[in-house]
C-alpha positions as CSV (number, residue, x, y, z in Angstrom):
1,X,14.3,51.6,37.2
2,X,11.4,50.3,39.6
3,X,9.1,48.0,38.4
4,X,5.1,48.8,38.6
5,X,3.6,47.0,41.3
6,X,0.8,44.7,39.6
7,X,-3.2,44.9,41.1
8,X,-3.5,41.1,42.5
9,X,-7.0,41.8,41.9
10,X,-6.2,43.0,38.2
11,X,-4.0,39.8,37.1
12,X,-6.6,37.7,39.0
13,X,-9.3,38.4,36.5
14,X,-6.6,38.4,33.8
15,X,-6.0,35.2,34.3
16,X,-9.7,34.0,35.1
17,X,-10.4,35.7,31.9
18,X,-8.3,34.0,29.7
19,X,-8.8,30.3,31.5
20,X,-12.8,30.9,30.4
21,X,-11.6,32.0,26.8
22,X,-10.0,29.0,26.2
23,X,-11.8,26.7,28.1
24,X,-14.6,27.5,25.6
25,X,-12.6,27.7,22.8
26,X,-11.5,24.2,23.3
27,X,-14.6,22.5,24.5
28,X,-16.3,24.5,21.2
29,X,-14.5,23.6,18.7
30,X,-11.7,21.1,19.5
31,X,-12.8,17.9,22.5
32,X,-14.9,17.8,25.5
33,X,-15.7,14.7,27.9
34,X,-18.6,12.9,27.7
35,X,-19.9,10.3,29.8
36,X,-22.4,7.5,29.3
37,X,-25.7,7.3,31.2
38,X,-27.3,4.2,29.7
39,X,-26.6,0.6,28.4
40,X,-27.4,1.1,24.9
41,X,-23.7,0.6,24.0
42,X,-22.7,-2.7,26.1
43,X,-20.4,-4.0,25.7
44,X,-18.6,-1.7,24.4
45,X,-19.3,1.2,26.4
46,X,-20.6,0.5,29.9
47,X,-22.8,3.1,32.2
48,X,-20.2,5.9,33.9
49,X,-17.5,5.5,31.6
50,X,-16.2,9.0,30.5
51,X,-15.2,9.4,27.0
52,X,-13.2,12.1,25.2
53,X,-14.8,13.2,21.8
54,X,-12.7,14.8,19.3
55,X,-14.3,17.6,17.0
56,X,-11.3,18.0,14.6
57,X,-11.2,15.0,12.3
58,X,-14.6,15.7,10.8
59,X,-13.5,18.7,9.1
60,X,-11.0,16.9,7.0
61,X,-12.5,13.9,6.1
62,X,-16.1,12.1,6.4
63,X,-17.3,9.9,9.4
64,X,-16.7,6.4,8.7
65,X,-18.6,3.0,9.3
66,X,-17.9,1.7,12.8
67,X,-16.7,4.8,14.4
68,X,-18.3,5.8,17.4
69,X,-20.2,9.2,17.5
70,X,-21.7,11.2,20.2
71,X,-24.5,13.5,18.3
72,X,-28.2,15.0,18.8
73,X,-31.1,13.1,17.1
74,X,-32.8,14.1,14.2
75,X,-36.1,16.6,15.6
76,X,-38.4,13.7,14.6
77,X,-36.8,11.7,17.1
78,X,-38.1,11.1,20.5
79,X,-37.2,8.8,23.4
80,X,-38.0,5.1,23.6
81,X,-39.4,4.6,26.7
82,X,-41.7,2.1,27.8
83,X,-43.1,3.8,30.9
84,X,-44.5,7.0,28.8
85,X,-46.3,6.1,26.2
86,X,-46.6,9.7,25.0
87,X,-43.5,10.4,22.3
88,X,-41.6,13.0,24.6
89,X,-38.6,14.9,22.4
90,X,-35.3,14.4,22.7
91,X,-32.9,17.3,23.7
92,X,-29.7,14.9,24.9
93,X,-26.9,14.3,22.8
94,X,-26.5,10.6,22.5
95,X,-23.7,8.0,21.4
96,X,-24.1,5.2,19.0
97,X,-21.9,3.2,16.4
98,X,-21.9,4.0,12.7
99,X,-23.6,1.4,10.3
100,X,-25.2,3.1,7.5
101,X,-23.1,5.4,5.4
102,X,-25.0,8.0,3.0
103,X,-25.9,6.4,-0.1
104,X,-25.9,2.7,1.8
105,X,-29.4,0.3,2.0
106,X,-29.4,-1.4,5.1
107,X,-31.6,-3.5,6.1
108,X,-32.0,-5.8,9.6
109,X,-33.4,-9.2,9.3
110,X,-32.9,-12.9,10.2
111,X,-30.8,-11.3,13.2
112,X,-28.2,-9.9,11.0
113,X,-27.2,-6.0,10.0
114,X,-27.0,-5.8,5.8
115,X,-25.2,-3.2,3.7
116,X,-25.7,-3.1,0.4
117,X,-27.2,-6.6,0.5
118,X,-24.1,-7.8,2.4
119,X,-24.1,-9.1,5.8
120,X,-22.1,-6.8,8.4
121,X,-19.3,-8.5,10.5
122,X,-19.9,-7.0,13.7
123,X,-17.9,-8.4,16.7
124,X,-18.7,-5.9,19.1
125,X,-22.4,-5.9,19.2
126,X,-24.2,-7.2,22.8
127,X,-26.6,-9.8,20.9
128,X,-28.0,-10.0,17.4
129,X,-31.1,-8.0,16.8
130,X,-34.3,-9.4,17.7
131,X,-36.0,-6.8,15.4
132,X,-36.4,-6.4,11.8
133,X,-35.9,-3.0,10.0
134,X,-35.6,-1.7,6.4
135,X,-34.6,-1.6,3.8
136,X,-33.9,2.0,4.3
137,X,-31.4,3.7,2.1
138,X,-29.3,6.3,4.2
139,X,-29.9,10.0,2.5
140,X,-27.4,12.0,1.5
141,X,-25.4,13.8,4.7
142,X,-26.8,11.5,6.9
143,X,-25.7,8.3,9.1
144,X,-27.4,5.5,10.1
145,X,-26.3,4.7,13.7
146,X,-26.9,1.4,15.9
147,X,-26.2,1.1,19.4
148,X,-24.2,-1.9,20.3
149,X,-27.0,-3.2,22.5
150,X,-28.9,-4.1,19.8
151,X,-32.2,-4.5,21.6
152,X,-31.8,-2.1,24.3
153,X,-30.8,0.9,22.0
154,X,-33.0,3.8,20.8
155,X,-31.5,4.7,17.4
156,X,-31.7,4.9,13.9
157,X,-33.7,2.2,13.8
158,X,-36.5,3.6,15.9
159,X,-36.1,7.2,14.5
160,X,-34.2,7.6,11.4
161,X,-30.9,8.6,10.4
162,X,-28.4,11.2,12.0
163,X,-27.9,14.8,9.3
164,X,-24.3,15.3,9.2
165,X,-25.1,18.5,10.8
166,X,-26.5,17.0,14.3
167,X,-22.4,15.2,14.7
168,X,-20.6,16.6,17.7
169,X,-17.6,14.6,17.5
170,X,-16.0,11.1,17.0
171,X,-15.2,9.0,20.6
172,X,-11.4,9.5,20.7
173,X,-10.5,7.4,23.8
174,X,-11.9,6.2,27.1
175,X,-10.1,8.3,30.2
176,X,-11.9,6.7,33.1
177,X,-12.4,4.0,34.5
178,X,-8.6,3.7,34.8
179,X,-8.6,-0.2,34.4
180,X,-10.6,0.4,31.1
181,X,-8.6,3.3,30.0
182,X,-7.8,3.3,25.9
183,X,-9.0,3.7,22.5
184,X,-10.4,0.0,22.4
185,X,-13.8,0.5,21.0
């Protein structure tokens, strides 16, 4: 028995086809690369490092303090820049550091990040905050997020706290730069 010649043409798109499918299935619902424009998360995260996030944890358990998160900002937010002093809206996905979890207070003074009245240990942060915020207690199904750059960062503390809803993903691990390469943050 002869076999069926097959339509190069034909198997072409079939296999096109099926690439896209999955492509967007994965990026959808399961990871996708990021990478970082801006030094809000030194020194943690520098500019041009590429980051993949993870959109699977999140369905079994909550996000938890210190995790990073890549997520669009509440509508109310909009960008902190200097040069426009017109609030312009915000329509990037940004990535900041966990503080607040719902139901915490958190407050920033005397250069120190407190939950709950406590002060937070926090190693990885650029320089203590030259700011004061709060008390704000976080809302139910939202976070409060920092970026690591204290006083370079537009965040929670400029516009509020992050609905659960607005949470792409959790960083998973840093693929590039190679000599940076890992889940060290």
């Amino acid at each position: 028995m002869s076999k069926k010649p097959t339509n190069i043409w034909v198997e072409s798109a079939s296999v096109i086809g099926l690439s896209l499918f999955f492509s967007l299935v994965i990026r959808t619902f399961i990871a996708e690369a990021r990478y970082i424009p801006s030094e809000s998360m030194l020194p943690t995260l520098e500019v041009g490092d590429r980051l993949m996030i993870e959109k699977l944890s999140y369905r079994f358990h909550d996000p938890r303090r210190g995790e990073i998160i890549v997520f669009y900002p509440p509508d109310t937010a909009v960008k902190c820049d200097p040069l426009r002093p017109q609030a312009v809206p915000i329509r990037d996905a940004y990535i900041k550091r966990i503080v607040g979890l719902p139901g915490d207070t958190v407050e920033v003074r005397n250069s120190q990040v407190y939950i709950n009245g406590d002060p937070l240990d926090e190693d990885y942060i650029n320089a203590e905050p030259d700011y004061i915020y709060g008390p704000v207690t976080v809302e139910p199904d939202s976070y409060l997020v920092l970026g690591d750059n204290r006083n370079a960062s537009c965040d929670s503390h400029v516009w509020g706290a992050v609905p659960e809803e607005n949470i792409i993903g959790r960083a998973a691990v840093r693929f590039f730069p190679f000599n940076r390469m890992g889940t060290d943050f």
